[in-house]
TISELUM-267570 format. One record per residue: x, y, z of N, C-alpha, C, O in turn. Coordinates in nm, 2 decimals, decimal comma. Example, Ala and Ser with C-alpha at 12.3 -4.5 7.8 and 13.67 -1.06 7.14 Angstrom:
<recs>
1,32_-0,57_0,78_1,23_-0,45_0,78_1,32_-0,33_0,78_1,42_-0,33_0,85
1,28_-0,22_0,71_1,37_-0,11_0,71_1,29_0,00_0,79_1,34_0,11_0,80
</recs>
This chain:
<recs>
-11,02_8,04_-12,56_-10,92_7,98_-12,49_-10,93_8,00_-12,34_-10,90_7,91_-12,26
-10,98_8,14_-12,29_-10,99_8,14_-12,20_-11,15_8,07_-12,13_-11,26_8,04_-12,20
-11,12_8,04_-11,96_-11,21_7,97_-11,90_-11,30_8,06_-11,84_-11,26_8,06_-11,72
-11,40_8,12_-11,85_-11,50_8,25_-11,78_-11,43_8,34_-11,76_-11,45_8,41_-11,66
-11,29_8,38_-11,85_-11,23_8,51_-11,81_-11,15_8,53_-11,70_-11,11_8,64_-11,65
-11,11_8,38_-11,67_-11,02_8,37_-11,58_-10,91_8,38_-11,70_-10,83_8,45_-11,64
-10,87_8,36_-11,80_-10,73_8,36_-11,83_-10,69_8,23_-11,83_-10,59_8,22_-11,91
-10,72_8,11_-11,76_-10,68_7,99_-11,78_-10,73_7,93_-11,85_-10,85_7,95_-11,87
-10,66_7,80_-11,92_-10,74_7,70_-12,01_-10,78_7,58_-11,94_-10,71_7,52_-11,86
-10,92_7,56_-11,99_-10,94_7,42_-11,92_-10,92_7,28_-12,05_-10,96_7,27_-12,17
-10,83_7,17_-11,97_-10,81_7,09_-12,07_-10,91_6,96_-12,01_-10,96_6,96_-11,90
-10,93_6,88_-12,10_-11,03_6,77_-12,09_-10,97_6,67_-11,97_-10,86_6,70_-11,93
-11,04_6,55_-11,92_-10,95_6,49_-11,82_-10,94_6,35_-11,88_-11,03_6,27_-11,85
-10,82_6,30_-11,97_-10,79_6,23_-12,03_-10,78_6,06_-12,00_-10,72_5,99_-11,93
-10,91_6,05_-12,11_-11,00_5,90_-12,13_-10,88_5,82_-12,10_-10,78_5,85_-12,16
-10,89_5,70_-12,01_-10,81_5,59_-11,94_-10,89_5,46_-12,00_-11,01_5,43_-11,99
-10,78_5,40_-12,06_-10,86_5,27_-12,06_-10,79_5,13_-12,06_-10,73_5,10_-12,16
-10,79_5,02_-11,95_-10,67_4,90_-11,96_-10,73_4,83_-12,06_-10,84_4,85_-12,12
-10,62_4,73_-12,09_-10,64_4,56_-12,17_-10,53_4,53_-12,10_-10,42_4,58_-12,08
-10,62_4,38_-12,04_-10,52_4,30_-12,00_-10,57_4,14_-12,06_-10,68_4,09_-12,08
-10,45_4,10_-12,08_-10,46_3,97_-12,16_-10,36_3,88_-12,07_-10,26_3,95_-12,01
-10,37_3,76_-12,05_-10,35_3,64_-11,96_-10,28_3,55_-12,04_-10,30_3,57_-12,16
-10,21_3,46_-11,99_-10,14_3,36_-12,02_-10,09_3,27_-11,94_-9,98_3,28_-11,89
-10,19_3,15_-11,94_-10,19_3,06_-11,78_-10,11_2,88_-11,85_-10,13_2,86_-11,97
-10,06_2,82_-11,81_-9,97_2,73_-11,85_-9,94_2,64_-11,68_-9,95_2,69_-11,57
-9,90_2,50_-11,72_-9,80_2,45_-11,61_-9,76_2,53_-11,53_-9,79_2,65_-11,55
-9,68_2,47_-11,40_-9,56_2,52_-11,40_-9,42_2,48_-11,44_-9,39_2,37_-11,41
-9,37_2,52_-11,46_-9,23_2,49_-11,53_-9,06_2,52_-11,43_-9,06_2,59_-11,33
-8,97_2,48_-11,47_-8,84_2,55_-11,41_-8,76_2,58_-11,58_-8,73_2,51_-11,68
-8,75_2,72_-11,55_-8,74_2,80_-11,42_-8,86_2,84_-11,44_-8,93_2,83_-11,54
-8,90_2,88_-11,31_-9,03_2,91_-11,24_-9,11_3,05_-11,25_-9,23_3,06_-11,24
-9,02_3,18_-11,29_-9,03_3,29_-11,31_-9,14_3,35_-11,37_-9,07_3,44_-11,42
-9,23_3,37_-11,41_-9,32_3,49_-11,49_-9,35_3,58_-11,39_-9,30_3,62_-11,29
-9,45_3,62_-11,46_-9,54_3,75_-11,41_-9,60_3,71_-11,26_-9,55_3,75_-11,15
-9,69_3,64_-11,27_-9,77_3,57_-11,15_-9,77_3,37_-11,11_-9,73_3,27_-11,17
-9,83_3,38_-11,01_-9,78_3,25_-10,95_-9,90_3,21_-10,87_-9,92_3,25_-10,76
-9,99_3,11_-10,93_-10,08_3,10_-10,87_-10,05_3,00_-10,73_-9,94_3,05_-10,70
-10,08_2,90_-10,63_-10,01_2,83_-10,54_-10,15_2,74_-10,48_-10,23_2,76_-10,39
-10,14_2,65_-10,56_-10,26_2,59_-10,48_-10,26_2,56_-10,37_-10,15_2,55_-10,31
-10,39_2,53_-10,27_-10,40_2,48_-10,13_-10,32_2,39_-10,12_-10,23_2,41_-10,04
-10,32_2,28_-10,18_-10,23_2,16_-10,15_-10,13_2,13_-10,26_-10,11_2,01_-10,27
-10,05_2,20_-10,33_-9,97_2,21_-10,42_-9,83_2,14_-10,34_-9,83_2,13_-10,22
-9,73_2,09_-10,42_-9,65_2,04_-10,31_-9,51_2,14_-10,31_-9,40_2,11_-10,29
-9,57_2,29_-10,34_-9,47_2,37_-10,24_-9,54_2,47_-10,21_-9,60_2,53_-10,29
-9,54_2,50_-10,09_-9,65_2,59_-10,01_-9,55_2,73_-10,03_-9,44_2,72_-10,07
-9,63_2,85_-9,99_-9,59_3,05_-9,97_-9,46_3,03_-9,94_-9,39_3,07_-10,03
-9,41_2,97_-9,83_-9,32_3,02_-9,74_-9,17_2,92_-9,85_-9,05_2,94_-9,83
-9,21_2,84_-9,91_-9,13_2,79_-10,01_-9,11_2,85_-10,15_-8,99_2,86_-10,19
-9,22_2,88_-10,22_-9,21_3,02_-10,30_-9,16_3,10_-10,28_-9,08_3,12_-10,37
-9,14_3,22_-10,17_-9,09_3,29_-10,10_-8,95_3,29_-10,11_-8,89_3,38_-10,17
-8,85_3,17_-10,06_-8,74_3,14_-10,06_-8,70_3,17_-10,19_-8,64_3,27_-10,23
-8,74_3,03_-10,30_-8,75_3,05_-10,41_-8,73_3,21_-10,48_-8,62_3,26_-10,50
-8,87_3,28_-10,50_-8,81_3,41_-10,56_-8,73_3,46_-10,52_-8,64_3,50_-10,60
-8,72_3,47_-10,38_-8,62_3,55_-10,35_-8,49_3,56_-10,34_-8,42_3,65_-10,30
-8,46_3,38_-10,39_-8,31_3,38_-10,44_-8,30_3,40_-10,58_-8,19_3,45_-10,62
-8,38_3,36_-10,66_-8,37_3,40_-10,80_-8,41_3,55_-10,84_-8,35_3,58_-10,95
-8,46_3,61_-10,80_-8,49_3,76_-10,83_-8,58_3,86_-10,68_-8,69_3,89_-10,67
-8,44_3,88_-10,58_-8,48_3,94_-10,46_-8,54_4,06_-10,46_-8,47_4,16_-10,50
-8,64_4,07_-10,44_-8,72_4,24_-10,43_-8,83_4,27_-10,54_-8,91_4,36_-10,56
-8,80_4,15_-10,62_-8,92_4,11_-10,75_-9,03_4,12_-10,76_-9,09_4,19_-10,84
-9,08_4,03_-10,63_-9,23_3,95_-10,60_-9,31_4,01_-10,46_-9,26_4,06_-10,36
-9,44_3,96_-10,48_-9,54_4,03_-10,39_-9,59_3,91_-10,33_-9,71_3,90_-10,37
-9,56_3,82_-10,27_-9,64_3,70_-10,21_-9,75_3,74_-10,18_-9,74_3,77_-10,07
-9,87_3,77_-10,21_-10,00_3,77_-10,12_-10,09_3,68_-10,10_-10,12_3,61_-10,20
-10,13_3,65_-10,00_-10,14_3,52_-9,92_-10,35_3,53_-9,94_-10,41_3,64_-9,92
-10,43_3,42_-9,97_-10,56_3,42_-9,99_-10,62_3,36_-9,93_-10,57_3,27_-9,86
-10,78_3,39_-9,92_-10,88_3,28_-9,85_-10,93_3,26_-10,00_-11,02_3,33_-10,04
-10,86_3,15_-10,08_-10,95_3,12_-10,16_-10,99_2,93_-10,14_-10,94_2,84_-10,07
-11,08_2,93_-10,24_-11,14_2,76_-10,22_-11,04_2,67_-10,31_-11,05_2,55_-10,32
-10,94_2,74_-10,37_-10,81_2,66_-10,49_-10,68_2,72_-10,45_-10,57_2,67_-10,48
-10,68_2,83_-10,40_-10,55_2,89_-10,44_-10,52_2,97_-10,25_-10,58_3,06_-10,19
-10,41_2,90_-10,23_-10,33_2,97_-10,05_-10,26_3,11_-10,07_-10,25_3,19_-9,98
-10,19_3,13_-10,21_-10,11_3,25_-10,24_-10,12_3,30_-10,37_-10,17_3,23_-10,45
-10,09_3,42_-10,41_-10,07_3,46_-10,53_-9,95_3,50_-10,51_-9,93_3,55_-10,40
-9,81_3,50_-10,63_-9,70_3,56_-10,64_-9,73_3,63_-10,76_-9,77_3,57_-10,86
-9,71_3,78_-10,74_-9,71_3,87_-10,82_-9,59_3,98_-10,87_-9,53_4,04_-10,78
-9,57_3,99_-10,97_-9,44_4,07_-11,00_-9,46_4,22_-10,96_-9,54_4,30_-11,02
-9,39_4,26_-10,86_-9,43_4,41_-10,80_-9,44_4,54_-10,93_-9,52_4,63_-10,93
-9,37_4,52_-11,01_-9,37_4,59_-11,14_-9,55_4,63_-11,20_-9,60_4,75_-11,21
-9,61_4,50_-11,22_-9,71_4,46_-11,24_-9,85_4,57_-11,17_-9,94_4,64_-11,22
-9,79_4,55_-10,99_-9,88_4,66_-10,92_-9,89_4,81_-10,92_-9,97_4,88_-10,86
-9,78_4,86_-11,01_-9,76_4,95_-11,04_-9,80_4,97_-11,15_-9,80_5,09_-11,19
-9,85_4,88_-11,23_-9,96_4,94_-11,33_-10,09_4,92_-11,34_-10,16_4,99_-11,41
-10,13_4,82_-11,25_-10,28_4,83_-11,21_-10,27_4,76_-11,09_-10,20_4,66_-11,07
-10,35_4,83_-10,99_-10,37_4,78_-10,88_-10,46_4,66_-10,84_-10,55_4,61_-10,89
-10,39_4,62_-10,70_-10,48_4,49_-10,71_-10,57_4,43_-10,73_-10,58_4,32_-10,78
-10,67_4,52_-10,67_-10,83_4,51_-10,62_-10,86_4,50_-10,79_-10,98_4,48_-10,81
-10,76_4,51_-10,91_-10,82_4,55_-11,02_-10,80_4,37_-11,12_-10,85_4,31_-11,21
-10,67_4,37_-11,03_-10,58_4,24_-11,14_-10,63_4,12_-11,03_-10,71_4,03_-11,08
-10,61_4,12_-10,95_-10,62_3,97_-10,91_-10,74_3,90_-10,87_-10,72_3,78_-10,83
-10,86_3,93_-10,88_-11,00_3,85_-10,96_-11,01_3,82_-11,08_-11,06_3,71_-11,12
-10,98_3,92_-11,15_-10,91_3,82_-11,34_-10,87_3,72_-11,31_-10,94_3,62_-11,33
-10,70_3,72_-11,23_-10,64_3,61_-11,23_-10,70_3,52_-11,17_-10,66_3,40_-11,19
-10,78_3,54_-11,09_-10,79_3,41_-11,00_-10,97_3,39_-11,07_-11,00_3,28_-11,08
-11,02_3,45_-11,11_-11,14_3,38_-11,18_-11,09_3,35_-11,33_-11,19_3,35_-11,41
-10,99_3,33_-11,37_-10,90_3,26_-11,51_-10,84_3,10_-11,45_-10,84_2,99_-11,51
-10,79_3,14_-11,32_-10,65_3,06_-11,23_-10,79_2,96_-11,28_-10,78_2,88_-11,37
-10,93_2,98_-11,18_-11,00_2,85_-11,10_-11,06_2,79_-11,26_-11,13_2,69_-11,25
-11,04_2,84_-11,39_-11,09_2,72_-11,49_-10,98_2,63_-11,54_-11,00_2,58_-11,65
-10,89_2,61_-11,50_-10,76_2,56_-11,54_-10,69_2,49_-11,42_-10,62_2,40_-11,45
-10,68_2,53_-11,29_-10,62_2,46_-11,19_-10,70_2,39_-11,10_-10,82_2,41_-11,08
-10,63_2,31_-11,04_-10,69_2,24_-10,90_-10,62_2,30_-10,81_-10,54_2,38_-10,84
-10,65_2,26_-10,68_-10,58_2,28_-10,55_-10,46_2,23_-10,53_-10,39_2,26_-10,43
-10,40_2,13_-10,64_-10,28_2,05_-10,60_-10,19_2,11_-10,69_-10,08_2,04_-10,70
-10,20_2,24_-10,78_-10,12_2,30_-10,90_-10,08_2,42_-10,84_-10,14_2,50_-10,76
-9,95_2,41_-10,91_-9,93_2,59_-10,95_-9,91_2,63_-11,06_-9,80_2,59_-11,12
-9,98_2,71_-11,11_-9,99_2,74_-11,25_-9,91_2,92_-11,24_-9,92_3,01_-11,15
-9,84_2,91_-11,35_-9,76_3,06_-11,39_-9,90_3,12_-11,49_-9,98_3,06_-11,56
-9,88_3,25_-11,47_-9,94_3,35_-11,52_-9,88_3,47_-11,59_-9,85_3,57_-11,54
-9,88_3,43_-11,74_-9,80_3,56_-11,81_-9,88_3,65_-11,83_-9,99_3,62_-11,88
-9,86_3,80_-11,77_-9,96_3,92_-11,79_-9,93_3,98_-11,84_-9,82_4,01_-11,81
-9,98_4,06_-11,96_-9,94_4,20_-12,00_-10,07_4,26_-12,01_-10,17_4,20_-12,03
-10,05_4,40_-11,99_-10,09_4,49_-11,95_-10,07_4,60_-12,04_-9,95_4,65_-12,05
-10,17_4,62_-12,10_-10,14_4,79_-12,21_-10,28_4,88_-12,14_-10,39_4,87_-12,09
-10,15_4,99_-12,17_-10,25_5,12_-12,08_-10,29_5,22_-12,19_-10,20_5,30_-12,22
-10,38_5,23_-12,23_-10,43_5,34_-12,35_-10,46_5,47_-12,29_-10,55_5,48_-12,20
-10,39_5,57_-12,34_-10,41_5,71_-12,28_-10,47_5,81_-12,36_-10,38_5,87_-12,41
-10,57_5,86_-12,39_-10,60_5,94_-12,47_-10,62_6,07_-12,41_-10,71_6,07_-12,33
-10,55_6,20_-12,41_-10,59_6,30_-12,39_-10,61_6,42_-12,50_-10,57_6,41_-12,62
-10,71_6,55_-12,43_-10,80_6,60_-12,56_-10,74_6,73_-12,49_-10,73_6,75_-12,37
-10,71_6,84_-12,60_-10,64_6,98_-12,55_-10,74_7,13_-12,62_-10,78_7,14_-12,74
-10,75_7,21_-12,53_-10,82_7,29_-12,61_-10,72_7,39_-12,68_-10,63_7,43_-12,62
-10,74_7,43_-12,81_-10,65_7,51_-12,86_-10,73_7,62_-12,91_-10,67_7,72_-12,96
</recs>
């Protein structure tokens, strides 16, 4: 139990692993999911989304704004960034977004996200 006689135990550093699975559709009203793709020429641009969530559910959403070749914004549910970070989720989405949209759509994006935690204890 003990670690070189220090008296402390060393525990393993407990295997992480995501699954995330997608669900891309129209857009519909009400407007709400998880994410919000916003095409270049869609006929309601960021600053109209914006309004939008933010009267239907204020403090919800993450507008982040893109240099992509289909897509000017992503709306993302802040909940969401708190379980995986960006740099992690939104190249999924947007290399999923670009086999299904054009530049003139906005397509909703239902995400879920399961976090598998496995930790290992020495006894």
């Amino acid at each position: 139990m003990s670690a070189k006689g220090t008296g402390q135990a060393h525990f393993a550093e407990p295997a992480r692993r995501g699954e995330i699975t997608l669900r891309l559709s129209e857009f519909e009203f009400p407007p709400m999911q998880d994410t919000l793709l916003v095409g270049r020429r869609a006929p309601i641009g960021p600053e109209a989304v914006r309004r939008m969530v933010d009267a239907l559910s204020p403090e919800q959403y993450e507008i982040i704004r893109l240099e992509h070749s289909l897509f000017e914004a992503v709306v993302v549910k802040k909940s969401l960034l708190k379980l995986l970070p960006r740099e992690k989720l939104l190249p999924i989405i947007l290399e999923e977004g670009e086999r299904v949209a054009t530049e003139n759509t906005i397509v909703k994006v239902q995400v879920n996200v399961v976090i598998h935690v496995s930790r290992a204890v020495e006894l």
